[in-house]
C-alpha positions in Angstrom: 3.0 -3.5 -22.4 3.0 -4.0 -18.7 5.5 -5.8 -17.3 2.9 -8.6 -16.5 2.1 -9.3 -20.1 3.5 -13.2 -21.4 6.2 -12.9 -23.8 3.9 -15.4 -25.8 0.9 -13.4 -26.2 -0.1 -12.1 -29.6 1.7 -9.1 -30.9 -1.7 -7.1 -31.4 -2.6 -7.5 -27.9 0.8 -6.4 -26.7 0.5 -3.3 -28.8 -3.4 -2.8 -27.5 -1.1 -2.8 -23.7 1.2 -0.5 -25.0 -1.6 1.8 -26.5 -3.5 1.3 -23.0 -0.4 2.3 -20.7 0.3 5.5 -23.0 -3.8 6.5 -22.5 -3.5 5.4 -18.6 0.0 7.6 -18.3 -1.9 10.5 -20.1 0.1 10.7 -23.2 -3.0 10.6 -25.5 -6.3 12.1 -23.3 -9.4 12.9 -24.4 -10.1 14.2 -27.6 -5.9 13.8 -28.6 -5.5 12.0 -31.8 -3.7 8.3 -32.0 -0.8 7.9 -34.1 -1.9 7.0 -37.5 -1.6 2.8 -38.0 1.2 3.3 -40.5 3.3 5.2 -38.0 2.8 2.8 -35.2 3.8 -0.4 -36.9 6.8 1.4 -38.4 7.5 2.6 -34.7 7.3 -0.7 -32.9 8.0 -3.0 -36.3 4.9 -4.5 -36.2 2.7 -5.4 -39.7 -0.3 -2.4 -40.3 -2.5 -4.9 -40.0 -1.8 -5.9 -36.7 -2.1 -2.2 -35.3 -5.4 -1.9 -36.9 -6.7 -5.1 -35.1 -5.3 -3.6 -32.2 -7.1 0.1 -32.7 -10.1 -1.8 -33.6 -10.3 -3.4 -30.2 -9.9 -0.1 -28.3 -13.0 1.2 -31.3 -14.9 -1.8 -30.0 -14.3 -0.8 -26.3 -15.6 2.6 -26.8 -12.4 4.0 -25.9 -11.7 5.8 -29.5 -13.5 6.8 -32.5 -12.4 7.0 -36.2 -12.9 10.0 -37.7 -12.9 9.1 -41.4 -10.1 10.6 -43.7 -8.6 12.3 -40.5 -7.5 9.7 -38.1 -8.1 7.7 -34.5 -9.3 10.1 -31.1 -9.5 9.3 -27.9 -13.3 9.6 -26.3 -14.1 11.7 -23.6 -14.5 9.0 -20.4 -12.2 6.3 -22.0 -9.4 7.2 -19.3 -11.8 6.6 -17.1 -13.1 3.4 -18.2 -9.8 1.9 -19.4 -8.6 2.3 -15.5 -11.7 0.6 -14.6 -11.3 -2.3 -17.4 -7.6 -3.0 -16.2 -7.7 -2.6 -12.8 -10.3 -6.2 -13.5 -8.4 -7.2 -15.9 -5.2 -7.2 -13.2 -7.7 -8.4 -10.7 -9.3 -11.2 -11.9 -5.7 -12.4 -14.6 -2.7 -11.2 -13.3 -3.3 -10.9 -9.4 -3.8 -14.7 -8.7 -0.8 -15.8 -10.0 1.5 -13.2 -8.4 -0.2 -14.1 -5.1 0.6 -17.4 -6.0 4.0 -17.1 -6.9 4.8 -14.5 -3.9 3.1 -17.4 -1.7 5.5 -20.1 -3.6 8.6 -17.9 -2.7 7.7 -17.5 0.4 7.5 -13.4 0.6 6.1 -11.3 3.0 3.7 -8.9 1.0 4.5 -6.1 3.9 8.0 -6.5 3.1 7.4 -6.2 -0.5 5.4 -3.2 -0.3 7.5 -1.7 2.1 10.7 -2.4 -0.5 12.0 0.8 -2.3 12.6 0.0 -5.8 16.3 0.1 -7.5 
């Protein structure tokens, strides 16, 4: 889950961030397998169910495909694409409201850039 995420969205689509970030950090690339649904809700204690609505978004997207009786792989290009859906996805949700609340707080963005992390 990015750090941007509300603490009030669903659970699946926390756990469809969390699968994103792991495919965007190169954890899973093309052609790797997903962990199975089972082991992913008993990793983040999350009901099957929900994983598999979360896996089925990403099946949806084009980013995986099920190989029956074997498990979920990532598609050749879905790196690619996933960067390219996110980086809108931040655009167009997430960036107006830190502008907004950097320009409520009265920061400089220079200075914020500029600022080494702790």
């Amino acid at each position: 889950m990015t750090a941007l995420e509300h603490q009030d969205s669903p659970v699946y689509l926390k756990l469809r961030a969390s699968i994103a970030s792991a495919i965007l950090r190169g954890e899973y690339r093309a052609g790797d397998q997903l962990p199975s649904v089972r082991a992913l809700a008993a990793e983040h204690g999350a009901n099957p169910l929900t994983v598999a609505k979360a896996y089925q978004s990403f099946q949806d997207d084009g980013y995986v495909e099920v190989r029956r009786g074997v498990g979920m792989f990532v598609l050749p290009g879905a790196v690619e694409r996933l960067k390219v859906a996110e980086r809108d996805r931040f655009l167009t949700g997430h960036w107006p409201k830190v502008r907004e609340h950097i320009a409520l707080l009265g920061l400089n963005v220079r200075d914020l850039l500029e600022r080494e992390t702790a």
